[in-house]
PDB file of the backbone (N, CA, C, O) and the ligand in Angstrom, with CONECT records:
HET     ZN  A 101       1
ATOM      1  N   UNK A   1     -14.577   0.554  27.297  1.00  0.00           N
ATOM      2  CA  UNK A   1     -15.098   1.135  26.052  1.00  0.00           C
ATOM      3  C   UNK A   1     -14.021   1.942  25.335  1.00  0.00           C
ATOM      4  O   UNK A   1     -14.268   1.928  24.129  1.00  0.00           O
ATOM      5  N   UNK A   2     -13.154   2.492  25.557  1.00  0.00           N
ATOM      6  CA  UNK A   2     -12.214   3.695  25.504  1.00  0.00           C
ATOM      7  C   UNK A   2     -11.249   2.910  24.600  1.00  0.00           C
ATOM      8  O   UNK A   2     -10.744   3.012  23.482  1.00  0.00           O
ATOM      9  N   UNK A   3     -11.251   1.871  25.909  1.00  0.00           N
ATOM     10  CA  UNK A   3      -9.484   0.748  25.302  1.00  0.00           C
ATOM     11  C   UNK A   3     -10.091   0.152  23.633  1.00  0.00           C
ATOM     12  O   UNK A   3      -9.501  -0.039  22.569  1.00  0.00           O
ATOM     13  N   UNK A   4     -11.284   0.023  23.986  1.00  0.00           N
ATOM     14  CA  UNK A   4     -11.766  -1.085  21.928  1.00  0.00           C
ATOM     15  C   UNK A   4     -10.982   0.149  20.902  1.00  0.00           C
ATOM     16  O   UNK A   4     -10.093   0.220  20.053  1.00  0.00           O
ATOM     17  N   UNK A   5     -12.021   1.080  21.653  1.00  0.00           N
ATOM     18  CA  UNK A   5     -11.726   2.509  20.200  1.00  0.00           C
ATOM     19  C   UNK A   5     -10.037   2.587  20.365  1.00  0.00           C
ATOM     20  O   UNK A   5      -9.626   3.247  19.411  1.00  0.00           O
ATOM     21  N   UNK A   6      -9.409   2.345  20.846  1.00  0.00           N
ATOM     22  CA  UNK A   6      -8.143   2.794  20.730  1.00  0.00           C
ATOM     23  C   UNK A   6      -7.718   1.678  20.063  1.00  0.00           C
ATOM     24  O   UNK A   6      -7.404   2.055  18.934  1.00  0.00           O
ATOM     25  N   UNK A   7      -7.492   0.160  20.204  1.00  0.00           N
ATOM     26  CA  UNK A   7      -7.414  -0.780  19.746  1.00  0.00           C
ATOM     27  C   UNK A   7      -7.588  -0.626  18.526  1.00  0.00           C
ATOM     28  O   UNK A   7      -6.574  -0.878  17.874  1.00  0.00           O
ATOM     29  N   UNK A   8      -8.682  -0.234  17.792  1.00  0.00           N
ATOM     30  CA  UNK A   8      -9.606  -0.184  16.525  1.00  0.00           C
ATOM     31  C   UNK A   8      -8.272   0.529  15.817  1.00  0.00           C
ATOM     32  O   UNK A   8      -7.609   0.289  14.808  1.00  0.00           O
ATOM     33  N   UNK A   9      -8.243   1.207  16.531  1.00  0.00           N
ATOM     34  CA  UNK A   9      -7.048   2.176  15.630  1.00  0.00           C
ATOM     35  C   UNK A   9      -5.601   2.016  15.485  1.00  0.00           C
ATOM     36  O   UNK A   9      -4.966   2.586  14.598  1.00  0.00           O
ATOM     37  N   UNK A  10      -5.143   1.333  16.253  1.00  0.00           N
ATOM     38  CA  UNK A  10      -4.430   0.801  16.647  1.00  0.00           C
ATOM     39  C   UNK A  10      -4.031  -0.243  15.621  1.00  0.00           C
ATOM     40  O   UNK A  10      -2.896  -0.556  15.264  1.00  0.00           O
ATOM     41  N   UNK A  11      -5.405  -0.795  15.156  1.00  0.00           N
ATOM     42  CA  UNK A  11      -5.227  -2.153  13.868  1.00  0.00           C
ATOM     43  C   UNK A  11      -5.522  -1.610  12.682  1.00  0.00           C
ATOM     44  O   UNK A  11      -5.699  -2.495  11.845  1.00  0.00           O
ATOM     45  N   UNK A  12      -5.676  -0.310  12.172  1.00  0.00           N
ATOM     46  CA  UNK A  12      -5.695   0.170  11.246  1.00  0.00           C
ATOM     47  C   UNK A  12      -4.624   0.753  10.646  1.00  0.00           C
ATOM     48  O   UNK A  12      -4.519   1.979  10.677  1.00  0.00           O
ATOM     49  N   UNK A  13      -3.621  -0.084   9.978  1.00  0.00           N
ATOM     50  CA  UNK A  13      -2.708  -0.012   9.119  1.00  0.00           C
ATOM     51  C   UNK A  13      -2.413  -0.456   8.007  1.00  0.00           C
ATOM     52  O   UNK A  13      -2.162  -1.612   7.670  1.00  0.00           O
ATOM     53  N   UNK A  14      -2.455   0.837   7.201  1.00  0.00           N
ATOM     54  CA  UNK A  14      -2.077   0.743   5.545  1.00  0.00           C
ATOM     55  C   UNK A  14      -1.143  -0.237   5.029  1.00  0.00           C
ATOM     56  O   UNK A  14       0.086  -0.265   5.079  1.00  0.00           O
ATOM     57  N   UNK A  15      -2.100  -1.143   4.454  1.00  0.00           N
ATOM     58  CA  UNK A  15      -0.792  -1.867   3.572  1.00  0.00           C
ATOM     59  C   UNK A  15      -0.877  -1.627   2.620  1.00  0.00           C
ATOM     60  O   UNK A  15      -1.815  -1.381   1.862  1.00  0.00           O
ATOM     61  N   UNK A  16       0.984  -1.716   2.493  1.00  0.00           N
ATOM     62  CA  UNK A  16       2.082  -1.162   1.283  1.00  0.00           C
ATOM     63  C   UNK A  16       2.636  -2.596   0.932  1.00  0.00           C
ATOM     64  O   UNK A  16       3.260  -3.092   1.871  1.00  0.00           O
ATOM     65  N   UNK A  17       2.573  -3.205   0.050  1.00  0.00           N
ATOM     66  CA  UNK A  17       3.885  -3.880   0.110  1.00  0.00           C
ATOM     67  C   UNK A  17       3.912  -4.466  -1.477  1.00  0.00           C
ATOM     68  O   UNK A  17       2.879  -4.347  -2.137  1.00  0.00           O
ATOM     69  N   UNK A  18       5.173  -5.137  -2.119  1.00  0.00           N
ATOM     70  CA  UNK A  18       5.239  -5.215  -3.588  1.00  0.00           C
ATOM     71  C   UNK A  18       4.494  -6.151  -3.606  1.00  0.00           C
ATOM     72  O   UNK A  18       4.052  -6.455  -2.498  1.00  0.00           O
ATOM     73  N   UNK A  19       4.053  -6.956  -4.734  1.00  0.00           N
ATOM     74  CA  UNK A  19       2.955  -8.081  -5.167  1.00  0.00           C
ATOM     75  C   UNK A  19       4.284  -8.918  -5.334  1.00  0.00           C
ATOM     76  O   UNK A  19       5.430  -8.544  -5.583  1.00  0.00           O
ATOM     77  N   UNK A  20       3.733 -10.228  -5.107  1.00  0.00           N
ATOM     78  CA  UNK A  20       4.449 -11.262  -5.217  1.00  0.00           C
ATOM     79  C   UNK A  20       3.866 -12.197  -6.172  1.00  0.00           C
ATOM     80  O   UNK A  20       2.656 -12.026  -6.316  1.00  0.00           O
ATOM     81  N   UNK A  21       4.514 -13.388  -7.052  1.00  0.00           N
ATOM     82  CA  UNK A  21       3.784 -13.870  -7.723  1.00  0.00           C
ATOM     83  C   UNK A  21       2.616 -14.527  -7.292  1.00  0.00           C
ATOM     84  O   UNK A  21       1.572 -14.511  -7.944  1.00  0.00           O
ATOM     85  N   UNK A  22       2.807 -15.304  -5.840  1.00  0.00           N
ATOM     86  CA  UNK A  22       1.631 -15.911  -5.104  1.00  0.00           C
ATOM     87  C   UNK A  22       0.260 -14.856  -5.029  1.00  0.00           C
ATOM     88  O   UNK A  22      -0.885 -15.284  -4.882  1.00  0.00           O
ATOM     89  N   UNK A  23       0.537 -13.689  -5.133  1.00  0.00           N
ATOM     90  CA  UNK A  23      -0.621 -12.911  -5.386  1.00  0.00           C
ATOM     91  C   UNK A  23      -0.973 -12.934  -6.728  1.00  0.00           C
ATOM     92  O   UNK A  23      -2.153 -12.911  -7.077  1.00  0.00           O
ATOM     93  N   UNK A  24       0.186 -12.990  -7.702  1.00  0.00           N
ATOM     94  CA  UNK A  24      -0.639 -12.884  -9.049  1.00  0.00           C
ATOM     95  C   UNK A  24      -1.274 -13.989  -9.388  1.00  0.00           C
ATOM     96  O   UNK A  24      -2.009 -13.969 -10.376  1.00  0.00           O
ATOM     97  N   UNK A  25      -1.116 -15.090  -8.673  1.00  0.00           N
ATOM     98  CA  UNK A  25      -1.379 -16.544  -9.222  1.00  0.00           C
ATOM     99  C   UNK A  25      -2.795 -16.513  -8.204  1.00  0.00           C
ATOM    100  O   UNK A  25      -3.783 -16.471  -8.938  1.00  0.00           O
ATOM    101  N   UNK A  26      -3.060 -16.518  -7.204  1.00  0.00           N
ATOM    102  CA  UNK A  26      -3.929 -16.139  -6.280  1.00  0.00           C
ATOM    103  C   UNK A  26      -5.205 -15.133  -6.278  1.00  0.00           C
ATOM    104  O   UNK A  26      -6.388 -15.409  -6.078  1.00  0.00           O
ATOM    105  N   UNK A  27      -4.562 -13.806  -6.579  1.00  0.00           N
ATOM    106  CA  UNK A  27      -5.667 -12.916  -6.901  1.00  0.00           C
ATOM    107  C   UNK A  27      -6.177 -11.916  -8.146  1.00  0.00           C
ATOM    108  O   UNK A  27      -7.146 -11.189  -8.370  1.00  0.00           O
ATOM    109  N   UNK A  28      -4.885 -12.336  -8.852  1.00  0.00           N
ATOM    110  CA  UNK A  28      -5.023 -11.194 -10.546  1.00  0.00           C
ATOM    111  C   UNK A  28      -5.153 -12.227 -11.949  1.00  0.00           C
ATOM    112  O   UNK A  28      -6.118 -12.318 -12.707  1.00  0.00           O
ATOM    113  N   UNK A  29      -4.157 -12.781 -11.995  1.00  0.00           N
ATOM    114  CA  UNK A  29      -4.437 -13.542 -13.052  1.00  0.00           C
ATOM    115  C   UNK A  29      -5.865 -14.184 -13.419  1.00  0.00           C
ATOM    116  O   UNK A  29      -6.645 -14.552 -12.541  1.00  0.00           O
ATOM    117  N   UNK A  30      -6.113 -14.276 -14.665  1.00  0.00           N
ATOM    118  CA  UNK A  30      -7.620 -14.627 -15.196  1.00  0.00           C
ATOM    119  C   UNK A  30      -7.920 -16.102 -14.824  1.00  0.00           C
ATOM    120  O   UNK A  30      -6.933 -16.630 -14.312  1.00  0.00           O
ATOM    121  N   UNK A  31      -9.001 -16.924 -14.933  1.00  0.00           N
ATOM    122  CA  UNK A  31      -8.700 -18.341 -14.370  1.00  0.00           C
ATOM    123  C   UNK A  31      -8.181 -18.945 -16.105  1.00  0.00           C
ATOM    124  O   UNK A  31      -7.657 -20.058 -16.106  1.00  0.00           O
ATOM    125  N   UNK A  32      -8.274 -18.498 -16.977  1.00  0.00           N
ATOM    126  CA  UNK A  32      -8.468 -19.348 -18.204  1.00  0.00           C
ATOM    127  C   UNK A  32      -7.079 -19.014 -18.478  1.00  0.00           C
ATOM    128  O   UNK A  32      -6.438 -19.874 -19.082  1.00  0.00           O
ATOM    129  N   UNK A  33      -6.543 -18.042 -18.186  1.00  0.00           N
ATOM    130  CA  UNK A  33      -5.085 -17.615 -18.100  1.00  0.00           C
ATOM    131  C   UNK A  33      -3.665 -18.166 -16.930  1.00  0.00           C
ATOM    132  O   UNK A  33      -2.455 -18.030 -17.105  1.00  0.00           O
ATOM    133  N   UNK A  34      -4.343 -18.743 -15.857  1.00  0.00           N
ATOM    134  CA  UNK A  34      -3.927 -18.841 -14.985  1.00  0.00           C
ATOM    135  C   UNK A  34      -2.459 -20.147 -15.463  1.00  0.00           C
ATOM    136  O   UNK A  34      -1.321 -20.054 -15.002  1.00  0.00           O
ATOM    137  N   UNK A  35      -2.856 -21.097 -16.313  1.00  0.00           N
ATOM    138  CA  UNK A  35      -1.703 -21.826 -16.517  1.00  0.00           C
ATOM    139  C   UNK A  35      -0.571 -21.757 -17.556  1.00  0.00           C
ATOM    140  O   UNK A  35       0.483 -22.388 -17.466  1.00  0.00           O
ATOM    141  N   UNK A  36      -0.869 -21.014 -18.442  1.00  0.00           N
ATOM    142  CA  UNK A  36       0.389 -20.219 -19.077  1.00  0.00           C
ATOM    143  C   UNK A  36       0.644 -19.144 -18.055  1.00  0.00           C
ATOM    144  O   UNK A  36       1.682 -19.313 -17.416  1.00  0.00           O
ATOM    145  N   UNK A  37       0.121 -18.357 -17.833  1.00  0.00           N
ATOM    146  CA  UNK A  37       0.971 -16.908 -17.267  1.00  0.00           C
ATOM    147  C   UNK A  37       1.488 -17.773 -15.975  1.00  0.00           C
ATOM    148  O   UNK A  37       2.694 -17.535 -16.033  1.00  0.00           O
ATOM    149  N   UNK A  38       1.331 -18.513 -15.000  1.00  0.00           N
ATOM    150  CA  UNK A  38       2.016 -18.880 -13.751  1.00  0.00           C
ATOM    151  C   UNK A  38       3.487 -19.374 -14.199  1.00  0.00           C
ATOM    152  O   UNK A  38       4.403 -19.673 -13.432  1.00  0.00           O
ATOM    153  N   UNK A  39       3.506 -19.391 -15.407  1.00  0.00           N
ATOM    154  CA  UNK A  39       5.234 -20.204 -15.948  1.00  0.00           C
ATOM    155  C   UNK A  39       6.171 -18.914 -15.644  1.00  0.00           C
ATOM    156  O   UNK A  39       7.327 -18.962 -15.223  1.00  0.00           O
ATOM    157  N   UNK A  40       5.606 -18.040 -15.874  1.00  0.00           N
ATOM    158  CA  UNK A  40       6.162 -16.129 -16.166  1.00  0.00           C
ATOM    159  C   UNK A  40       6.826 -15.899 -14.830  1.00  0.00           C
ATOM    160  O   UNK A  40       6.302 -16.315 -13.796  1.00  0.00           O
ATOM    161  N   UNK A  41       8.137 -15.148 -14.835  1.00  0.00           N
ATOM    162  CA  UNK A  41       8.719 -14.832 -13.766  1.00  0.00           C
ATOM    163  C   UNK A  41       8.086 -13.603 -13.277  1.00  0.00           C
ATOM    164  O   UNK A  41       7.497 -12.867 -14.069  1.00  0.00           O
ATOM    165  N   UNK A  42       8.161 -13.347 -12.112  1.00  0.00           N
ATOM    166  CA  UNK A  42       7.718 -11.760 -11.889  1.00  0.00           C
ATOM    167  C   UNK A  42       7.859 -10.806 -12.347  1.00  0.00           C
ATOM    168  O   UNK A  42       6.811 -10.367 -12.822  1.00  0.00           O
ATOM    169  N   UNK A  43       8.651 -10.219 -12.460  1.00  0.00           N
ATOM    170  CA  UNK A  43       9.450  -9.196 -13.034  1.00  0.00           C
ATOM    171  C   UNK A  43       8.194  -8.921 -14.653  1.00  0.00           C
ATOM    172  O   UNK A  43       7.808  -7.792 -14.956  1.00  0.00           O
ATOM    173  N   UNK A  44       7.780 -10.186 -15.440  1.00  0.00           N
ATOM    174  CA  UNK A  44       7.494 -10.507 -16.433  1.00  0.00           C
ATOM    175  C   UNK A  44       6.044 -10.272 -16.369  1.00  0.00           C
ATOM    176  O   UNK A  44       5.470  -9.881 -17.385  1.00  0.00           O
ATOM    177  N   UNK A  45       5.436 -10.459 -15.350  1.00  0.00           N
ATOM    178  CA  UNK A  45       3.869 -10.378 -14.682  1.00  0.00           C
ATOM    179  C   UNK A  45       3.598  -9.037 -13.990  1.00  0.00           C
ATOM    180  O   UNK A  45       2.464  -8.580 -13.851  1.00  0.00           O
ATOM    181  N   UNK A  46       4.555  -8.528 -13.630  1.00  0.00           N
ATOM    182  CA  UNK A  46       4.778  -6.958 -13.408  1.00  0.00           C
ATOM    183  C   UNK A  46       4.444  -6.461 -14.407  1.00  0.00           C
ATOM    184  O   UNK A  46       3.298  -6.031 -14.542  1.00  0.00           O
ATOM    185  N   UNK A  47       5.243  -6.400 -15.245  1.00  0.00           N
ATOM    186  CA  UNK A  47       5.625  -5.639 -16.679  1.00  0.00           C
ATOM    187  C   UNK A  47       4.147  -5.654 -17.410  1.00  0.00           C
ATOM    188  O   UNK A  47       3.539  -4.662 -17.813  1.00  0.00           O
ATOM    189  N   UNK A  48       3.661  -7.229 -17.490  1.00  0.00           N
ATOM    190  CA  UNK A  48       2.394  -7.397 -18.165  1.00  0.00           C
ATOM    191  C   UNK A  48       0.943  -6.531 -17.451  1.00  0.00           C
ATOM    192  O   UNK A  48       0.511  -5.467 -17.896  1.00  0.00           O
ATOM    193  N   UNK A  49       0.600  -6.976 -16.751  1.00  0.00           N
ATOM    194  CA  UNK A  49      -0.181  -6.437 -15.876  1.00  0.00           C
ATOM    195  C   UNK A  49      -0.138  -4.731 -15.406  1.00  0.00           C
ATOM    196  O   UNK A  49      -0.938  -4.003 -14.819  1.00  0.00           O
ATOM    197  N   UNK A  50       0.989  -4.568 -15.890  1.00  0.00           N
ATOM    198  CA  UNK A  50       1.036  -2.705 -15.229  1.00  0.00           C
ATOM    199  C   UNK A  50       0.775  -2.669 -13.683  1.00  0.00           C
ATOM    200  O   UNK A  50       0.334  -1.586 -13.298  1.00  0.00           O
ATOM    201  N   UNK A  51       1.008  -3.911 -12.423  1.00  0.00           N
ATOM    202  CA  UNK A  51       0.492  -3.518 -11.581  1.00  0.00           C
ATOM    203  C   UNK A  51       1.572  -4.172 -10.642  1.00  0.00           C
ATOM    204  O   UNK A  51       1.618  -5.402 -10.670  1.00  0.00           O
ATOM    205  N   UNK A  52       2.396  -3.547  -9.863  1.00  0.00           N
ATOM    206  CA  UNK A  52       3.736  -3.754  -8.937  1.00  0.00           C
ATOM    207  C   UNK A  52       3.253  -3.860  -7.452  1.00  0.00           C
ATOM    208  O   UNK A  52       3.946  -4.658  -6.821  1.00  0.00           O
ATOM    209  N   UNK A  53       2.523  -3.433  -6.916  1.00  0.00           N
ATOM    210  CA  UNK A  53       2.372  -3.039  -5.288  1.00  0.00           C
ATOM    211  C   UNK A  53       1.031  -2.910  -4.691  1.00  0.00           C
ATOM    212  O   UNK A  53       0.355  -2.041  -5.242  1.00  0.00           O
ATOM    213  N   UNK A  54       0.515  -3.466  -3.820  1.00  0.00           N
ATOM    214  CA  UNK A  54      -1.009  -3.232  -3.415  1.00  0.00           C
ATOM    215  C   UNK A  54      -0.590  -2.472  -2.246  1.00  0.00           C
ATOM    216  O   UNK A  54       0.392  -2.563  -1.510  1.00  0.00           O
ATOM    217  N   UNK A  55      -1.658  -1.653  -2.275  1.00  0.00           N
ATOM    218  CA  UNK A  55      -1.511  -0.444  -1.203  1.00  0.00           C
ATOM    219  C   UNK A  55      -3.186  -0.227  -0.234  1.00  0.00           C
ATOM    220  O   UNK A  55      -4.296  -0.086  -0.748  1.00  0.00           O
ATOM    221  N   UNK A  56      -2.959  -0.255   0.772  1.00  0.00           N
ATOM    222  CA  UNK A  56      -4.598   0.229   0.922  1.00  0.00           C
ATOM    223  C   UNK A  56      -5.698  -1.205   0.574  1.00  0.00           C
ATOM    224  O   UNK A  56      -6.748  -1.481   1.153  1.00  0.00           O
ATOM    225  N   UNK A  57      -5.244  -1.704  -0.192  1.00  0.00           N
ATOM    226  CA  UNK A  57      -5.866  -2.532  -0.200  1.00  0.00           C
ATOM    227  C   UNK A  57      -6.157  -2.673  -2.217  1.00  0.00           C
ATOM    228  O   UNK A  57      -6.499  -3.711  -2.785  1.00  0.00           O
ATOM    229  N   UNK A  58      -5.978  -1.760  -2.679  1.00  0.00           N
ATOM    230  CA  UNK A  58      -5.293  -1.167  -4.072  1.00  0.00           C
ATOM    231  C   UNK A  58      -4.542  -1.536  -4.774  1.00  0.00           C
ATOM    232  O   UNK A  58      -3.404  -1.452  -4.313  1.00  0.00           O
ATOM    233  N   UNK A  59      -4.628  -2.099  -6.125  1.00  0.00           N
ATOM    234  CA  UNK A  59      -3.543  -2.296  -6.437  1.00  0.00           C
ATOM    235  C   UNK A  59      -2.709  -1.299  -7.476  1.00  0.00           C
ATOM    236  O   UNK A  59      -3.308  -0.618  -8.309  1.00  0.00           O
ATOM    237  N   UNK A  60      -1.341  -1.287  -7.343  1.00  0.00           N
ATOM    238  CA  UNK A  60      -0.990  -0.019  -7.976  1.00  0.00           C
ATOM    239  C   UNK A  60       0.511  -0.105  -9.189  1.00  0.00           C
ATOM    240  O   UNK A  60       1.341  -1.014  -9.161  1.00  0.00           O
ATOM    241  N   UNK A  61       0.527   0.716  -9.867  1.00  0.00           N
ATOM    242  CA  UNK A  61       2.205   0.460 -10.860  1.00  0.00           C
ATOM    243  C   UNK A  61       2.634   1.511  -9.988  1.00  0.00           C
ATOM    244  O   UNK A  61       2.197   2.564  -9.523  1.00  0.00           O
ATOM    245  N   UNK A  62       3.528   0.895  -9.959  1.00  0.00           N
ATOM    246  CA  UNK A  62       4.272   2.291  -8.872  1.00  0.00           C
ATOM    247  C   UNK A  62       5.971   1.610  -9.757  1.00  0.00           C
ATOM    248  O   UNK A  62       6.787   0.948  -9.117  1.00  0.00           O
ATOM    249  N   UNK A  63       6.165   1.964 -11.227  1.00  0.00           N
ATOM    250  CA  UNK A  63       7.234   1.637 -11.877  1.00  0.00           C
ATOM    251  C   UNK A  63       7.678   2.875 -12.002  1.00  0.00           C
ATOM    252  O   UNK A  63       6.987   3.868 -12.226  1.00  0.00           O
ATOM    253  N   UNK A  64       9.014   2.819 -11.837  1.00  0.00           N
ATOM    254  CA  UNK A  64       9.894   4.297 -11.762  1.00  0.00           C
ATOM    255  C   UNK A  64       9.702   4.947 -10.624  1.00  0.00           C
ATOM    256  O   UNK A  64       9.750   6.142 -10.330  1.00  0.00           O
ATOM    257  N   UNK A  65       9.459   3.907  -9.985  1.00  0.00           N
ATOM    258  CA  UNK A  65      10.009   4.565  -8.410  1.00  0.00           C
ATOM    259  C   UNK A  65      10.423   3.198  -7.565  1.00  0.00           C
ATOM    260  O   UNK A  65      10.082   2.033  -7.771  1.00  0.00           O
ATOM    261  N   UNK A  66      11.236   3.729  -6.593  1.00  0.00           N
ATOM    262  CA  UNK A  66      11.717   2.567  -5.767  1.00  0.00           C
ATOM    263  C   UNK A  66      10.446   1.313  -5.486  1.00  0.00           C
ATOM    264  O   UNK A  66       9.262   1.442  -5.175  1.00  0.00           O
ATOM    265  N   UNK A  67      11.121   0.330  -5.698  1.00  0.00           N
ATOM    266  CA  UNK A  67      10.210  -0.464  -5.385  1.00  0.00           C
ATOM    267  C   UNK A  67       9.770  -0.744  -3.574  1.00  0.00           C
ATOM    268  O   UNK A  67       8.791  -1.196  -2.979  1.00  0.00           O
ATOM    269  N   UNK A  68      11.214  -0.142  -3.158  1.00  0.00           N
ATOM    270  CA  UNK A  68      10.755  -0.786  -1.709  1.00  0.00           C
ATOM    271  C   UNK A  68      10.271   0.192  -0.640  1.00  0.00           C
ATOM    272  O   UNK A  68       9.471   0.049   0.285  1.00  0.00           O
ATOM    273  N   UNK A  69      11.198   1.502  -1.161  1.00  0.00           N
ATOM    274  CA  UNK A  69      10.253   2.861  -0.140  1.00  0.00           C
ATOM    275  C   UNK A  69       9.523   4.105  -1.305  1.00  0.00           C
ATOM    276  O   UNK A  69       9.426   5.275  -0.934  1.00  0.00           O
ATOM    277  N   UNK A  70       9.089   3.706  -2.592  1.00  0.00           N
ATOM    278  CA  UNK A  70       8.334   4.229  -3.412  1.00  0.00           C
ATOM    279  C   UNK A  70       8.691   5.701  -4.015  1.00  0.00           C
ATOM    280  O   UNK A  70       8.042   6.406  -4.787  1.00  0.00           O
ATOM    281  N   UNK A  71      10.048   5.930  -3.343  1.00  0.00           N
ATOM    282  CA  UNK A  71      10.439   7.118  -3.939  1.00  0.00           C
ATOM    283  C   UNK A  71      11.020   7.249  -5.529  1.00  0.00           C
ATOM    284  O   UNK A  71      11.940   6.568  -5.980  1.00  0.00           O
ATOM    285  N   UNK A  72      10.195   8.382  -6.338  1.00  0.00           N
ATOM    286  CA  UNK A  72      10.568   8.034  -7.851  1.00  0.00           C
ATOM    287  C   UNK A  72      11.946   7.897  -7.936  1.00  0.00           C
ATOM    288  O   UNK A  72      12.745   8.648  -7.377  1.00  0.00           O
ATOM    289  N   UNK A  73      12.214   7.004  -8.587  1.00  0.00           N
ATOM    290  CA  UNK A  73      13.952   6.364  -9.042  1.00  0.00           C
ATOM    291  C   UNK A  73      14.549   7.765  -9.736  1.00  0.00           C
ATOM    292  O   UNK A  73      13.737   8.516 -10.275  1.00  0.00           O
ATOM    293  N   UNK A  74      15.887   8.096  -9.723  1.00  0.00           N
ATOM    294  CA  UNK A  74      16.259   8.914 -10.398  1.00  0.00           C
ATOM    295  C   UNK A  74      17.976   7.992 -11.240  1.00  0.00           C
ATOM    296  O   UNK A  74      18.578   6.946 -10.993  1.00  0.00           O
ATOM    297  N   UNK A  75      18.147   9.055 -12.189  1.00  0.00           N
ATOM    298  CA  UNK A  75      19.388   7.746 -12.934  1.00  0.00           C
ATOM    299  C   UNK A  75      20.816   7.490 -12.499  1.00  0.00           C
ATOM    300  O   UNK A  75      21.690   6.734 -12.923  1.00  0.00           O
ATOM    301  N   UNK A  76      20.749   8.588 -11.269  1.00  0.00           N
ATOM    302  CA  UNK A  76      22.134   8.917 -10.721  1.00  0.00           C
ATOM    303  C   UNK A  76      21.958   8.299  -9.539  1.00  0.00           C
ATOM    304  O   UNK A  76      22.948   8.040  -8.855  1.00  0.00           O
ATOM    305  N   UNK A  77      20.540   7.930  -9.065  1.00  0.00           N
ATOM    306  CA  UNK A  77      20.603   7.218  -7.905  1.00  0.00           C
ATOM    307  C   UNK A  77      19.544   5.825  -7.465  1.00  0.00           C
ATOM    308  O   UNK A  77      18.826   5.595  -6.492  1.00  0.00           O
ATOM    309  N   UNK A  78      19.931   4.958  -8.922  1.00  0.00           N
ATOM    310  CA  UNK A  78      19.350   4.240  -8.681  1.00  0.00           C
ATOM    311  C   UNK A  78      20.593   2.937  -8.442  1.00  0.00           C
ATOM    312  O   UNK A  78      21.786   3.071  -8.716  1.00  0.00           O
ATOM    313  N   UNK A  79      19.914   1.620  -7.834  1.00  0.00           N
ATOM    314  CA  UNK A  79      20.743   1.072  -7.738  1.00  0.00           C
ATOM    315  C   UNK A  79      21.486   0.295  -8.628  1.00  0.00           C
ATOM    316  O   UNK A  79      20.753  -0.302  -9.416  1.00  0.00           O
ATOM    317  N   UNK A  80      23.187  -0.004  -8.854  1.00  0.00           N
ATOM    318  CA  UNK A  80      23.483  -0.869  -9.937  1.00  0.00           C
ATOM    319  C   UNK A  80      22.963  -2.415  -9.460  1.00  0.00           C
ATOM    320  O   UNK A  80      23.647  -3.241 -10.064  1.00  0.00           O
ATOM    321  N   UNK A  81      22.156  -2.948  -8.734  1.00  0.00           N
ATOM    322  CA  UNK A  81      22.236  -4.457  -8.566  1.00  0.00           C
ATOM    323  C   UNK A  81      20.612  -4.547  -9.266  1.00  0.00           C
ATOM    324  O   UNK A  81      20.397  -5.449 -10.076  1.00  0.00           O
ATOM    325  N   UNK A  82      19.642  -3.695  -8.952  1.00  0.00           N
ATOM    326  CA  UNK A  82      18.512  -3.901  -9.512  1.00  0.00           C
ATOM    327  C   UNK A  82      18.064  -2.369  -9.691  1.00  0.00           C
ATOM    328  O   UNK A  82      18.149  -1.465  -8.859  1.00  0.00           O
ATOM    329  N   UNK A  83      17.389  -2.305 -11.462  1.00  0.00           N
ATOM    330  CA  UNK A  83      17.648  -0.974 -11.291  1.00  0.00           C
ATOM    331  C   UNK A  83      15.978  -0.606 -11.414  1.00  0.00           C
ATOM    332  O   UNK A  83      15.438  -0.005 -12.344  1.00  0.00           O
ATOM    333  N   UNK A  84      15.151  -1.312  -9.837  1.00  0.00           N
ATOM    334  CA  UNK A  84      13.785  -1.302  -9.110  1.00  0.00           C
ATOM    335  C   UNK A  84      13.863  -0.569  -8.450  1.00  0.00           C
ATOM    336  O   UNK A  84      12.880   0.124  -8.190  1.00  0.00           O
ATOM    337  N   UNK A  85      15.417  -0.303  -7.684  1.00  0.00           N
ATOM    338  CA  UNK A  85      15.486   0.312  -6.613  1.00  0.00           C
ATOM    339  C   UNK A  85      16.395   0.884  -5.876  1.00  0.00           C
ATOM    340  O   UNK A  85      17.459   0.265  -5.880  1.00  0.00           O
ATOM    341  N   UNK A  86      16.377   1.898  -5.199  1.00  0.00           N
ATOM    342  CA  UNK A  86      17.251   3.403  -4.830  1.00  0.00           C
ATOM    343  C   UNK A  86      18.379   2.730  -4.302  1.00  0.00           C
ATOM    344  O   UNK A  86      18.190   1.538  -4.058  1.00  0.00           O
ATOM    345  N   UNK A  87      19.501   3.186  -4.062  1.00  0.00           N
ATOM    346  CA  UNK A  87      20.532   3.163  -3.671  1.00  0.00           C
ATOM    347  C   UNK A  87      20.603   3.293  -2.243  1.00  0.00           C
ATOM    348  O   UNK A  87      21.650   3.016  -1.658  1.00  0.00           O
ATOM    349  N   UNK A  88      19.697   3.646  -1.697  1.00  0.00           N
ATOM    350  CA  UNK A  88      19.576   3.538  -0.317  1.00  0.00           C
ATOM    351  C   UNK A  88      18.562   1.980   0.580  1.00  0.00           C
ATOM    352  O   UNK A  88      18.311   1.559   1.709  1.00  0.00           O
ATOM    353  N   UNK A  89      18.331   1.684  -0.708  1.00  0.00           N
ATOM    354  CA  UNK A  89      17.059   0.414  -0.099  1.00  0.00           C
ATOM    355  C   UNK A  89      17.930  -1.042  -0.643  1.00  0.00           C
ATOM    356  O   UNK A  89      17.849  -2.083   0.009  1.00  0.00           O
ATOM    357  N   UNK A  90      18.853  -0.933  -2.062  1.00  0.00           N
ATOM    358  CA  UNK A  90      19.921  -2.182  -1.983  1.00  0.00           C
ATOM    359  C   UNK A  90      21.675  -1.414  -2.412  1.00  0.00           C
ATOM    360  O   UNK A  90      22.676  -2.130  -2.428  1.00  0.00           O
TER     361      UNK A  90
HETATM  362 ZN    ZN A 101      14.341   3.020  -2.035  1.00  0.00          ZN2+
END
């Protein structure tokens, strides 16, 4: 009995992670929308949508901050290769 409840908890972990287009094509996009906007690069479906990262189960803009460990971007330390994300994550 002891070991389930620990287990239980055990599988209870927050997901964080950025949206990918297979999610926008999958779970956000409208259906009547679905075949123009799937042409759209990410970056482009980001931008549109206001919505970067599902969290929790949530979906969230988390723009102006790192994309990959969510800390707000600053201009001195963001990265020159993509400027999504901190200087410590590319
Ligand atoms: Zn980062």
């Amino acid at each position: 009995m002891l070991s389930i409840n620990k287990d239980q908890k055990r599988n209870k972990v927050i997901e964080k992670r950025l949206l990918t287009k297979k999610d926008f094509i999958e779970k956000i996009i409208e259906p009547h929308n679905k075949k123009d906007l799937s042409k759209m690069k990410i970056s482009e479906l980001r931008e549109l949508y206001k919505i970067t990262h599902i969290i929790d189960g949530n979906l969230k803009d988390m723009r102006g901050n790192c994309f990959s460990c969510l800390t707000s971007l600053r201009h001195d330390y963001t990265s020159k290769f993509d400027k999504n994300y901190c200087i410590d994550c590319l």
